[in-house]
C-alpha positions as CSV (number, residue, x, y, z in Angstrom):
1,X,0.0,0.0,0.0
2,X,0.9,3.3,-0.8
3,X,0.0,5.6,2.1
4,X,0.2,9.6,3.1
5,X,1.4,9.2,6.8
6,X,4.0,6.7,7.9
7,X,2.6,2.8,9.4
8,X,3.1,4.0,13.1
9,X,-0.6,6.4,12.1
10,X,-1.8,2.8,10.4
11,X,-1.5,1.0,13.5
12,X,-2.7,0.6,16.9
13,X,-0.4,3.6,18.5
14,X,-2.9,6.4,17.9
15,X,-6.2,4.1,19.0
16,X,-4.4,3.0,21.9
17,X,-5.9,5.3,24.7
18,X,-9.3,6.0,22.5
19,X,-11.7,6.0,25.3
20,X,-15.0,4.5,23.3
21,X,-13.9,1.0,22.5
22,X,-13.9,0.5,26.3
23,X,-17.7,1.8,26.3
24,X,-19.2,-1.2,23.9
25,X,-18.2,-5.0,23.3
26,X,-17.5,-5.2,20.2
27,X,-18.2,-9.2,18.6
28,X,-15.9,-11.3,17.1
29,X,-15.8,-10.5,13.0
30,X,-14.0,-13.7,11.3
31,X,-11.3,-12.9,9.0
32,X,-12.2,-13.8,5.3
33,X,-11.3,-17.0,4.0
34,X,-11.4,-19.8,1.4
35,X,-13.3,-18.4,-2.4
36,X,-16.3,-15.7,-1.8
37,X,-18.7,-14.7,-4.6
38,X,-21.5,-11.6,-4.0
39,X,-23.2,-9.2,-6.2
40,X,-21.4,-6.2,-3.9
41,X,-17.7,-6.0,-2.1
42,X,-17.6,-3.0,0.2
43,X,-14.0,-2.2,1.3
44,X,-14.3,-0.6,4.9
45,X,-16.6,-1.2,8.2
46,X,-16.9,2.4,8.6
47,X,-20.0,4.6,8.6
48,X,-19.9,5.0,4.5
49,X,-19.6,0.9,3.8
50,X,-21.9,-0.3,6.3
51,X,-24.6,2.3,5.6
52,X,-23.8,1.3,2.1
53,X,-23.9,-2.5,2.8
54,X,-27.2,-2.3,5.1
55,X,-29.0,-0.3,2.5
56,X,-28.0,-2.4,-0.5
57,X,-28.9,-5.8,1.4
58,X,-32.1,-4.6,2.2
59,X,-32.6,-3.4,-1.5
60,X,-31.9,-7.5,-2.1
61,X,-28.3,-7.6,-3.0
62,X,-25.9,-10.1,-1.3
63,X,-23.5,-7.7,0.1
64,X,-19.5,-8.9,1.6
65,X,-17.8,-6.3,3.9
66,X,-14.1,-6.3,4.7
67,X,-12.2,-4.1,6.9
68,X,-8.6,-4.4,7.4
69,X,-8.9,-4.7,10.9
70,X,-12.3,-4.1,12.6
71,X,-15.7,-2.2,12.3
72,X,-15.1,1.5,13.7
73,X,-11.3,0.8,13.9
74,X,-10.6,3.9,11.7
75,X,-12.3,7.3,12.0
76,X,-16.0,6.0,12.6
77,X,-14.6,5.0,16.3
78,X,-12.6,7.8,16.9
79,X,-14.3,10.8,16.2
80,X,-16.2,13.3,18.8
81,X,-19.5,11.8,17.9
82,X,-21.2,15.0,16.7
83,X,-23.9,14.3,14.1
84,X,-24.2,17.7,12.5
85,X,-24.7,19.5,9.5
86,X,-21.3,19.8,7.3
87,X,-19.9,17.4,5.1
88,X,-18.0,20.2,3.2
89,X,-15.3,22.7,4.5
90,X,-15.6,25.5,1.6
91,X,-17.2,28.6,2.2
92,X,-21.0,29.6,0.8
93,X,-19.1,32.2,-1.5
94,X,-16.6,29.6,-2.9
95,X,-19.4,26.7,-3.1
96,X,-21.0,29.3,-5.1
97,X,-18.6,30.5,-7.0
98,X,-17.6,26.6,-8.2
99,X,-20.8,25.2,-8.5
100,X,-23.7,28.0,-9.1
101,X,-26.0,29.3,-5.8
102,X,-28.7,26.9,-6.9
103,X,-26.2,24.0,-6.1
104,X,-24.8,25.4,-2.9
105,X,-28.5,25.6,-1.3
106,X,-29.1,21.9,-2.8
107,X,-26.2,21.0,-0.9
108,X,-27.0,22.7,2.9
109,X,-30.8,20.8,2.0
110,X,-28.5,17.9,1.7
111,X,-26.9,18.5,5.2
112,X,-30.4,18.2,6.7
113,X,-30.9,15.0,5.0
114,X,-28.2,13.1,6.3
115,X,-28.4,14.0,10.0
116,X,-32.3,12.6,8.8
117,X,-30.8,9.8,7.3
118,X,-28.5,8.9,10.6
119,X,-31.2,9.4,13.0
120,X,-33.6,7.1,11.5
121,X,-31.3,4.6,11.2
122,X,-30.7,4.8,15.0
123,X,-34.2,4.8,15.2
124,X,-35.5,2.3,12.7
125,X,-32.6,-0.5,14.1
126,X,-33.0,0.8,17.8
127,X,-29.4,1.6,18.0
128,X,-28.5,2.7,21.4
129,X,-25.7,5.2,21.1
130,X,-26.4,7.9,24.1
131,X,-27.5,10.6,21.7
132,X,-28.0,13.9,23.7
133,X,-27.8,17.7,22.5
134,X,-30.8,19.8,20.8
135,X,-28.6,21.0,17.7
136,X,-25.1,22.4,17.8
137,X,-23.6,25.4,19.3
138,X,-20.6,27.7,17.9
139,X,-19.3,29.4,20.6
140,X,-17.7,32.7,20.0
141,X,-13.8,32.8,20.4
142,X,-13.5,36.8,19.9
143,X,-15.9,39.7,19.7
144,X,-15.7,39.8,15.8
145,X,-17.0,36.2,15.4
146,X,-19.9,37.4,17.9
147,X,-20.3,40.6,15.6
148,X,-21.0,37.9,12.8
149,X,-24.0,36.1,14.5
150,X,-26.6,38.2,13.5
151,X,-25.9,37.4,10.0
152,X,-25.2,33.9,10.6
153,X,-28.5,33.4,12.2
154,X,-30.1,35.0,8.8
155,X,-28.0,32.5,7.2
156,X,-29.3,30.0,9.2
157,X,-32.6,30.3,8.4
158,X,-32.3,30.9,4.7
159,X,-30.5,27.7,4.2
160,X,-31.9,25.2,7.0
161,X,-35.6,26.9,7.6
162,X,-34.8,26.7,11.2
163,X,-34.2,29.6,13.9
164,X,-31.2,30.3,15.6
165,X,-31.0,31.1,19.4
166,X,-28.4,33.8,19.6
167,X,-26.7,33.6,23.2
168,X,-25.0,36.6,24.9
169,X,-21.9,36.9,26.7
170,X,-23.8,38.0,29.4
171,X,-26.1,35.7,29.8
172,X,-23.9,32.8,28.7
173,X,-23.3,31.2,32.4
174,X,-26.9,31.3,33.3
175,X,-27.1,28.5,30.3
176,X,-24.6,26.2,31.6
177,X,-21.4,27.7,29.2
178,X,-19.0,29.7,31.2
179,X,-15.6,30.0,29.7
180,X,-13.8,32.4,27.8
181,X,-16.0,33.1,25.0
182,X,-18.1,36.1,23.5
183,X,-21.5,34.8,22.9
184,X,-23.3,31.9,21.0
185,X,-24.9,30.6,18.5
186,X,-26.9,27.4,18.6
187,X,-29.0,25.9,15.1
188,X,-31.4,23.4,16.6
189,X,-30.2,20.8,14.0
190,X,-28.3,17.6,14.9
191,X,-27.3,15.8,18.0
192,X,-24.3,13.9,19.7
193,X,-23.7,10.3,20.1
194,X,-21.2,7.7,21.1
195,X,-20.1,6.6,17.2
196,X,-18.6,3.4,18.1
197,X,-22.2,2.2,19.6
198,X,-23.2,3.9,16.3
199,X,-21.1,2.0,14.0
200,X,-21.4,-1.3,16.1
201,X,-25.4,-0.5,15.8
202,X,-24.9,-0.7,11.5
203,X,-22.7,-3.6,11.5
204,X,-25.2,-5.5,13.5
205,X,-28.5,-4.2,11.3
206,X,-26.6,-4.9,8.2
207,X,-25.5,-8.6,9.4
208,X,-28.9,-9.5,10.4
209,X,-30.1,-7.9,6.8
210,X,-28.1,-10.7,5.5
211,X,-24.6,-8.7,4.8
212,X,-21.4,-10.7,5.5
213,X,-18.6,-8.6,7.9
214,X,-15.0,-9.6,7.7
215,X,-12.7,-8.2,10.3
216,X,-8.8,-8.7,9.9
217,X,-9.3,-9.0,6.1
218,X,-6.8,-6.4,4.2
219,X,-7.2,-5.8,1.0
220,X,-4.2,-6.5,-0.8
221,X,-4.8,-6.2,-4.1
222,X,-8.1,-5.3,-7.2
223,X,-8.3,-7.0,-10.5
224,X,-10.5,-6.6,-12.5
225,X,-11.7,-9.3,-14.9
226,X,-15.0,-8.8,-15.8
227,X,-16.1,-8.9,-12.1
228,X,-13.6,-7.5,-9.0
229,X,-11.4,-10.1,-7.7
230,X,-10.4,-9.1,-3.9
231,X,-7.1,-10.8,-2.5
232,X,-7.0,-10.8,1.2
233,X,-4.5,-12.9,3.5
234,X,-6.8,-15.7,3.4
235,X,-9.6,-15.1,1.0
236,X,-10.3,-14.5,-3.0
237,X,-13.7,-12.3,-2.8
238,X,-15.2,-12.0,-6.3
239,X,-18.0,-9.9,-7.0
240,X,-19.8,-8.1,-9.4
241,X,-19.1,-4.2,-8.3
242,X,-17.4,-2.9,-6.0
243,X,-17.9,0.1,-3.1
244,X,-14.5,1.8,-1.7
245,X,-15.1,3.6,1.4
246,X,-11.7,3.7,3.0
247,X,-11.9,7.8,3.7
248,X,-9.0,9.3,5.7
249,X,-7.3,5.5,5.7
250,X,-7.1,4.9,2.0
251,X,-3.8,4.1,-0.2
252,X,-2.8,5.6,-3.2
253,X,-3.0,2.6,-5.2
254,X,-6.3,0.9,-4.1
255,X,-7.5,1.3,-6.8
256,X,-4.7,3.5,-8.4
257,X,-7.7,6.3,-9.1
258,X,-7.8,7.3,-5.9
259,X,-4.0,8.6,-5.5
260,X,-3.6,12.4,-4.8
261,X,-7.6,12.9,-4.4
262,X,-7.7,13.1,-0.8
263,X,-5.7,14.4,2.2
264,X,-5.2,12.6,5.3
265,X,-5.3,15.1,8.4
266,X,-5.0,14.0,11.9
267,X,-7.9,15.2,15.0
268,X,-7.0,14.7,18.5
269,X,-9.3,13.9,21.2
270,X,-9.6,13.7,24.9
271,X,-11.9,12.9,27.6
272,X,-11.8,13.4,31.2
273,X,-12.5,11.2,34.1
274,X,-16.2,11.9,35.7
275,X,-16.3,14.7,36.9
276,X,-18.6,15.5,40.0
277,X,-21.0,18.1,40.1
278,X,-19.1,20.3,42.4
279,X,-16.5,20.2,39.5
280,X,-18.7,21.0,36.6
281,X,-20.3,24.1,39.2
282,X,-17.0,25.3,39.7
283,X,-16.3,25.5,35.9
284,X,-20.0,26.8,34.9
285,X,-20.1,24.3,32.1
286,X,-23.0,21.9,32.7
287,X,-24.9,22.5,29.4
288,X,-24.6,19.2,27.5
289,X,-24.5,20.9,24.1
290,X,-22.1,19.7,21.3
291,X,-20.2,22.8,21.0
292,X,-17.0,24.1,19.1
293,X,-15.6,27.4,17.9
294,X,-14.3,28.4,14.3
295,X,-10.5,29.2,14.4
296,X,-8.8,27.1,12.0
297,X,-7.3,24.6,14.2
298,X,-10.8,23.7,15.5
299,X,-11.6,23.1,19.3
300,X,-14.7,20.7,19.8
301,X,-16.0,19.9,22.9
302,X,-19.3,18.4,25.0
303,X,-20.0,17.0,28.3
304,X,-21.3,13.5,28.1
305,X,-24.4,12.2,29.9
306,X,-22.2,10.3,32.4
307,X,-20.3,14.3,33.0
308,X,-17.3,13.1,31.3
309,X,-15.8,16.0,29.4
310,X,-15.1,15.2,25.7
311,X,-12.4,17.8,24.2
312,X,-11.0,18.0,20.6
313,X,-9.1,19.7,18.1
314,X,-7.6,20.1,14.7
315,X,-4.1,19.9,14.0
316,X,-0.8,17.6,13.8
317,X,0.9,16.9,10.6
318,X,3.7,14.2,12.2
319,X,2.9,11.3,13.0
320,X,5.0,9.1,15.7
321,X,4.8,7.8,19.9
322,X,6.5,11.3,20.1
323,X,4.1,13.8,18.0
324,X,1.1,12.5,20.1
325,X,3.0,12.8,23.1
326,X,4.2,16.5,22.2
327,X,0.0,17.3,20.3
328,X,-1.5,15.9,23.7
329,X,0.1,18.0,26.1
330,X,-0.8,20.6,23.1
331,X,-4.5,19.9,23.3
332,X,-4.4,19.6,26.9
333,X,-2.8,23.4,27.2
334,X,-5.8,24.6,24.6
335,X,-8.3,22.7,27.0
336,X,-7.1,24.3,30.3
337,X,-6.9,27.7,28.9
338,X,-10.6,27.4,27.9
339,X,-11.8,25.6,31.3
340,X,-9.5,26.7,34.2
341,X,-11.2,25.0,36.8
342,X,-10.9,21.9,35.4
343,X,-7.0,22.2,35.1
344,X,-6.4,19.9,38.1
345,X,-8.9,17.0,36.3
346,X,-7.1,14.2,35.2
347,X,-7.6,13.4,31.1
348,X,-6.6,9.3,30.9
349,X,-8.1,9.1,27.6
350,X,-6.3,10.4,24.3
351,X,-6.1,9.6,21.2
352,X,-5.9,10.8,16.7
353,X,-7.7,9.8,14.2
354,X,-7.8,10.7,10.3
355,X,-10.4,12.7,8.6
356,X,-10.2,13.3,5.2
357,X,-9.6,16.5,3.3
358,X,-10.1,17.0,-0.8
359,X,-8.8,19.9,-3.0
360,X,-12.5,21.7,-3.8
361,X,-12.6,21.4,-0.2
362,X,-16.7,18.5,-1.0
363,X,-17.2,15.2,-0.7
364,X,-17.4,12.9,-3.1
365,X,-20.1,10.3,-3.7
366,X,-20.3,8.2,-7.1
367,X,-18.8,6.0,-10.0
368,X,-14.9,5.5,-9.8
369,X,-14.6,6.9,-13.4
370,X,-11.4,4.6,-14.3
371,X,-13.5,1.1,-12.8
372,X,-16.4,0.5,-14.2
373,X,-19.0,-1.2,-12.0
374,X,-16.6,0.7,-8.7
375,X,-18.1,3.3,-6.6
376,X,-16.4,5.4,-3.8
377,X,-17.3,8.2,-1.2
378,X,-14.8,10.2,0.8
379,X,-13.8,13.2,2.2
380,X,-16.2,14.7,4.5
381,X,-14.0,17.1,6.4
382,X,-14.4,16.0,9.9
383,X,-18.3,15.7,9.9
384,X,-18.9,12.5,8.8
385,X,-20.9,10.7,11.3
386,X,-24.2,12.1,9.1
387,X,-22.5,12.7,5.8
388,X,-20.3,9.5,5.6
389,X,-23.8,7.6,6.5
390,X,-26.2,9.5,3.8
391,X,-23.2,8.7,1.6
392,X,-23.3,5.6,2.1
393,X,-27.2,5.1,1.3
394,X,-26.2,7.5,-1.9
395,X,-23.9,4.9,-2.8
396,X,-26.5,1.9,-2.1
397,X,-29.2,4.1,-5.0
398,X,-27.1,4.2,-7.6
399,X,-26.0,0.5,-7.2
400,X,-29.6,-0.4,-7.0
401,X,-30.6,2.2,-9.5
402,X,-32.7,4.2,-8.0
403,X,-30.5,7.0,-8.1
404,X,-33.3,9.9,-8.1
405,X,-34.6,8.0,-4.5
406,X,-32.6,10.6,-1.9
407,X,-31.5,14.3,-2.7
408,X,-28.1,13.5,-4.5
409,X,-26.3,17.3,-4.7
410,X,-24.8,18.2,-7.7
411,X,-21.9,19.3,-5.5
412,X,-21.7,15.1,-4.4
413,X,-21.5,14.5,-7.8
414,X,-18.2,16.2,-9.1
415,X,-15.1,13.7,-8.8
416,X,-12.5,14.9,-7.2
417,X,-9.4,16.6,-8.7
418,X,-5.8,15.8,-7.3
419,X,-3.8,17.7,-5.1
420,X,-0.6,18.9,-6.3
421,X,3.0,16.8,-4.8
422,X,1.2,13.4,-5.0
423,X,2.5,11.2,-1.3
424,X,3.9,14.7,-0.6
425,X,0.8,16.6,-0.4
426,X,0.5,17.3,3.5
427,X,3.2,20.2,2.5
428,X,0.6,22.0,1.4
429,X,-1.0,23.0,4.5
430,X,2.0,23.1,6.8
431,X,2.1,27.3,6.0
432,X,-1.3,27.3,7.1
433,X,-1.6,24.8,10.1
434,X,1.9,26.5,11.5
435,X,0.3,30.4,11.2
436,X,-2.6,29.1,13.0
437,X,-0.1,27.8,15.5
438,X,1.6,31.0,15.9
439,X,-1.6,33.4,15.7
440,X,-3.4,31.1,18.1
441,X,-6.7,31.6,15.3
């Protein structure tokens, strides 16, 4: 495999101290072996493939999953759990600009639709993955991002049809959100959840729809004869198309297509012991809002039902034992700074994860152009719990061809290009990630 980062990031090193997988017991998936035929192979047990996998099987096609190591091993179990509108990280000008302003709104109708999509899965399969939060909340980091909320909330409603509850500083610790911010702004759209109990939840609704899950099953190698012939260590998996949905953990040359299209960027995540409610008074943060602010090394943070405080950011481009060692005592300065009280409370779980970025700055959800018969999805820019998931039943359509069935966004539909300096390509955004490091922003 040709990879962006080097194998420590492809191993168990930055999973090690992930606090979910010690929250769910995850079964036993058998490695592939022996000859396997199916109409669909789905490479990766991540939201994409088994939303994918579930909705194909129960359109009637015999689906095969395989994941390299085990459902929710990659991003799906390591994220912050926010199931949110986004999905793209380029502006509304710049959306508008590439695509037309018909497109962009068809896209933000699209958000809506896959936090839709992902809650009535969770509801339909009765998933229990302690979902909590009424919508999101952006708190303000400076007065001229509170200065911007007026029109945001304007925004809000233009796009989503919802209304925004502006939140003034001063009024800010009477709702549970004390800390160093200027205001907020919540859009009553979305909600949190534990996504390893989410990803478990589809694995299991897809297996007893019939789909077949393969845990320690790498795929080492795509022919193409006709059908898709899948080597693994131990198996042959033939099959008559073919879904990728390796995201953030995809090579460069499975398939080749995909090389340059997407950029692996880390997130790092931690989460405090309980904390009593002497500790959370002390702090003023008791609201149990999934919250974050808008610099451009993102902070996102929300206290979980069981007040356990959940704490990421954006940011590290090195991967080794001794980057994560030097980004957690990084994230854990940025998480002190914004709750002070809770400098003394101890932080035992910490861990990265890869999100996907691509060069128009969209995701991606459609044919493989150079594979006929192969279909991908990728790059949701660290909101993929609902986008990966729509995604997913996108993909399942248009194998099942019924491809008008959900809202499919013209801005979904545009392959994407390659970033310049092929394996080299996290270059490009060192300038940027080090100025945000200096500036603070």
């Amino acid at each position: 495999m040709t990879r962006v980062f080097p194998a420590y990031t492809y191993g168990e090193g930055p999973r090690e101290h992930c606090y979910w997988p010690g929250t769910v017991t995850m079964p036993d998936y058998p490695a592939a072996q022996g000859d396997i035929t199916c109409d669909v192979a789905v490479i990766g047990a991540g939201f994409t493939g088994l939303s994918a996998a579930l909705h194909l099987a129960e359109g009637g096609s015999d689906v095969v999953v395989v994941d390299a190591h085990t459902p929710g091993w990659g991003a799906s179990g390591r994220n912050g759990g926010f199931c949110c509108l986004g999905g793209s990280a380029a502006s509304d000008t710049i959306l508008a600009k590439l695509y037309g302003e018909a497109a962009r709104q068809e896209f933000r109708q699209t958000e809506i639709e896959a936090v839709k999509c992902a809650r009535h899965l969770i509801d339909r399969h009765g998933i229990n993955c302690d979902t909590h939060s009424e919508g999101e909340t952006l708190m303000a980091h400076n007065q001229k991002a509170m200065d911007g909320f007026a029109a945001k909330a304007d925004n809000i409603q233009r796009d989503y049809g919802v209304t925004a509850t502006i939140t003034q500083k001063a009024d800010l610790e009477a709702n549970g959100m004390r800390g160093p911010f200027h205001g907020a702004i919540t859009t009553p759209l979305g909600f949190a959840l534990n996504p390893l109990k989410y990803t478990a939840g589809l694995a299991d609704a897809a297996m007893r729809s019939g789909v077949r899950v393969f845990g320690g099953s790498p795929v080492q190698r795509i022919d193409q004869q006709g059908s898709f012939i899948l080597k693994t260590p131990q198996a042959k998996i033939t099959a008559r198309r073919l879904i990728v949905a390796t995201n953030g953990y995809s090579s460069d040359d499975l398939p080749r297509w995909l090389r340059a299209r997407y950029l692996p960027t880390q997130s790092n995540v931690i989460v405090t012991r309980p904390m009593s409610d002497n500790e959370l008074a002390a702090q003023g943060w008791t609201t149990h809002q999934m919250s974050y602010d808008d610099r451009f090394l993102l902070h996102y943070f929300r206290l979980m039902p069981n007040k356990q405080m959940l704490f990421g950011m954006r940011g590290g481009l090195v991967s080794s034992a001794a980057a994560d060692a030097r980004m957690y005592r990084l994230i854990r300065r940025h998480f002190e700074t914004m709750f002070p009280a809770w400098a003394g409370v101890e932080t035992p779980y910490n861990w990265q994860g890869l999100l996907s970025i691509s060069p128009d700055l969209t995701p991606y959800a459609g044919p493989i152009p150079e594979m006929k018969g192969a279909f991908t999805a990728l790059s949701y820019h660290g909101n993929g719990v609902a986008m990966a998931t729509y995604a997913g039943a996108l993909l399942a359509d248009q194998l099942l061809g019924r491809a008008n069935r959900r809202l499919h966004p013209k801005i979904m539909q545009s392959p994407p290009k390659r970033f310049p300096l092929g394996r080299f390509r996290r270059a490009t955004i060192w300038p940027l990630y080090a100025m945000a490091m200096v500036t603070g922003d």
